[in-house]
N, C-alpha and C positions, 0 to 999 in steps of 0.2 A: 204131401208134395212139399219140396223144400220150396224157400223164395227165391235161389237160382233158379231149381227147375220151372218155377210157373212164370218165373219174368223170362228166359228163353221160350217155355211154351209160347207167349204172351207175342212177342217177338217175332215168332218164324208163323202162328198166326196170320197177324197182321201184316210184314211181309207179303205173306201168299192172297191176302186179299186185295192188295192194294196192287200185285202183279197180276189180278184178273180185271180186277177195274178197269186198268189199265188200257189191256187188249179192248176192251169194253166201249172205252171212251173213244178208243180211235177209229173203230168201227161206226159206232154211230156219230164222231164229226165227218168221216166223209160221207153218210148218207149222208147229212147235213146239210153237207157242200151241194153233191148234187141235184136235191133239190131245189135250191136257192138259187142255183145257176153261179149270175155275175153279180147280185145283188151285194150294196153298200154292209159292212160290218155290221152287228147289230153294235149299239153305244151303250147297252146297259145289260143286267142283268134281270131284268125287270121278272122275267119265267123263273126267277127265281125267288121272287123277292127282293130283292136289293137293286133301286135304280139309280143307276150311276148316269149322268147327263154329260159329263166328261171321264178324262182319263182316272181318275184317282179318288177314292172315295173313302172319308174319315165318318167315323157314325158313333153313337153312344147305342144301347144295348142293354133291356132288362128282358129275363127271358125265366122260364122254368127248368131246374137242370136237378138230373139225377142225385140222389143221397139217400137209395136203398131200394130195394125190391120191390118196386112198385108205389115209390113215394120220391115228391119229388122240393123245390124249395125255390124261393127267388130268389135270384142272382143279377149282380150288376156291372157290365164292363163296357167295351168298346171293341171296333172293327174297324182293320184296315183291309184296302182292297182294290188290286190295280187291273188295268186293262192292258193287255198288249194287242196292236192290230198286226196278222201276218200278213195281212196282203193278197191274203187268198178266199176273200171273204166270209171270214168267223174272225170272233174276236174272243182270244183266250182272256182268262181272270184268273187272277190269286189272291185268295180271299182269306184273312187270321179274323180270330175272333177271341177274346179273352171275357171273363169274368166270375166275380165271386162274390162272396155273403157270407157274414155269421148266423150264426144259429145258436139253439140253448145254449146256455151255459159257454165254453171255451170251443163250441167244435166249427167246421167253417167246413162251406162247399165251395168247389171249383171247377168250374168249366172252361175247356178250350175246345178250341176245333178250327180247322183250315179246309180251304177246300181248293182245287183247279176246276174253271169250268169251260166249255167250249160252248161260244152261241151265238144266233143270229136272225135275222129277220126272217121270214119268208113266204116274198112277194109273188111265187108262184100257185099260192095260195089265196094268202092276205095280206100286206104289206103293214096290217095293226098287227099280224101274229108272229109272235118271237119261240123259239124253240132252245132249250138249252140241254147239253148233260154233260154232270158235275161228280167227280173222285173225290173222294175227302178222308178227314179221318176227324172222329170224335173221343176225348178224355174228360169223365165228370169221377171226382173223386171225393170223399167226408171224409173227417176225424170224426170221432167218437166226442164226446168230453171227458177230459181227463184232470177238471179242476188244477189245472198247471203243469201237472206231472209227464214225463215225456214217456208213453206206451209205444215197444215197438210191436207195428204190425196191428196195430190199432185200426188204422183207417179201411176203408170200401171205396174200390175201383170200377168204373168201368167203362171200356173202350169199343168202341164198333168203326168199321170202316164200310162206309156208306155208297153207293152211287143212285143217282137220284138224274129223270128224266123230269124236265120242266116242260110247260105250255104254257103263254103270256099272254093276252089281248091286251091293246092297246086303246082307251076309250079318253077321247080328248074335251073338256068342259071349261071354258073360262081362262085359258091358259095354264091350266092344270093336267097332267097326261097320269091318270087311273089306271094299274093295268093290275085287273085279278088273275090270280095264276092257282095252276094247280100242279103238284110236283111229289109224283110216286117215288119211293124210294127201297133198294133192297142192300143190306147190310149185312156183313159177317162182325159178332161181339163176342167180347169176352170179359167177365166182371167176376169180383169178387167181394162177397159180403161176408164178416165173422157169424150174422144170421141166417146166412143159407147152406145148406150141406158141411158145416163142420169148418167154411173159410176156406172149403176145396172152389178151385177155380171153375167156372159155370161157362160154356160154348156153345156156340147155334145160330143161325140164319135167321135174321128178323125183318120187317114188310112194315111200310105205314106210307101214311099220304102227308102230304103238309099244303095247306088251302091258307090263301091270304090274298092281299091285297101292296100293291107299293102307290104313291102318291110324289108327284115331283113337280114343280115348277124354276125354272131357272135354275140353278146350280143347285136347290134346296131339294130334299127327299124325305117322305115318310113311309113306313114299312110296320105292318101289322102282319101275325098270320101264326096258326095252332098245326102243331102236330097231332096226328091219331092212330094209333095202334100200334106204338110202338110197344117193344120188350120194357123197358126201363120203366116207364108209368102207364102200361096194361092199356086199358080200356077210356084214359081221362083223356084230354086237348093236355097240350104243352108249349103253352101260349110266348109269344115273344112278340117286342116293342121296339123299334126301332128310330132312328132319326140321325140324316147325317147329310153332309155336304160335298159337291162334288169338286175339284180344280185341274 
């Protein structure tokens, strides 16, 4: 396969999953609605991990990210992430996330990912339980080491575009609001490694959970929590650190 034809593959891919998401998302923010009734916006994204106590949330970020077939490296960036209220009781988010690391020798991994998500309390329930579901898309890529020298076609790719359904309890101590969450997710990826299949492009459906915790008082937030079962690193947790402030 040339590298036009797998960067179009690549392309109309991820397109087509990101126009299922899509339908996906909208679907389940009006259940959302719903059941929620008339209830106040939710203010954070907490059923996801990330508690925002206002509009706008800046955070730092070390996390594990992909750099081969089942192996993965720490990496270190940061995340921006805004609130929009529509008025119709959910509160949409768009969330960036950046970061990177060297490795042996000259080679360096890098992670981004973005995500939109819709979410909200609900007090027809519970009014500690938040409910979220979130579109995104993720990119972790490696160089090789090439002691200086500039190899094309060197590096491993890989991209997946996720949706992920969250659940958030709300548990309040001290003036501190703990909320564990647990957040299923199913993905369409596509990756490429020069050590798998010859550096032919590799596609498929992948499934994991991601279990954590977020921690916030006043404008301040902290956010722990592992992923499991993913494609990218098999069978291990895929741990990420969080810390960031809201305004």
């Amino acid at each position: 396969m040339s590298s036009t034809e797998g960067a179009g593959t690549s392309q109309l891919l991820t397109t087509t999953a990101l126009m299922t998401s899509a339908r996906l998302l909208l679907v389940i923010t009006t259940t959302l609605a719903l059941l929620s009734g008339a209830s106040t916006p939710l203010l954070a994204q907490r059923c996801l991990g990330i508690a925002m106590p206002r509009r706008t949330y800046v955070g730092v970020e070390t996390r594990h990210a992909w750099i081969g077939d089942g192996r993965q490296a720490q990496v270190y960036g940061g995340r921006l992430a805004h609130r929009f209220a529509t008025g119709a009781g959910v509160g949409i988010t768009a969330s960036f996330s950046a970061a990177g690391g060297s490795m042996r020798g000259d080679s360096t991994a890098v992670h981004l990912s973005g995500f939109v998500a819709a979410s909200r309390t609900l007090p027809s329930l519970d009014d500690r339980l938040s409910a979220c579901v979130a579109i995104g898309i993720e990119l972790n890529g490696v160089d090789v080491p090439t002691q200086g020298r500039f190899i094309d076609g060197n590096g491993d790719g890989f991209v997946s575009a996720p949706v992920t359904v969250g659940l958030g309890y709300d548990v309040r101590a001290r003036g501190w609001t703990i909320t564990p969450f647990a957040a299923p997710t199913i993905a369409r990826y596509a990756f490429e490694s020069a050590s798998i299949a010859g550096g032919a492009q590799q596609r498929g459906w992948d499934g994991y959970v991601t279990l954590g915790s977020s921690a916030s008082v006043g404008r301040w937030t902290l956010g722990a929590s592992s992923r499991y079962g993913d494609r990218a690193t098999r069978s291990r947790g895929r741990l990420t650190l969080r810390a960031g402030v809201s305004f």
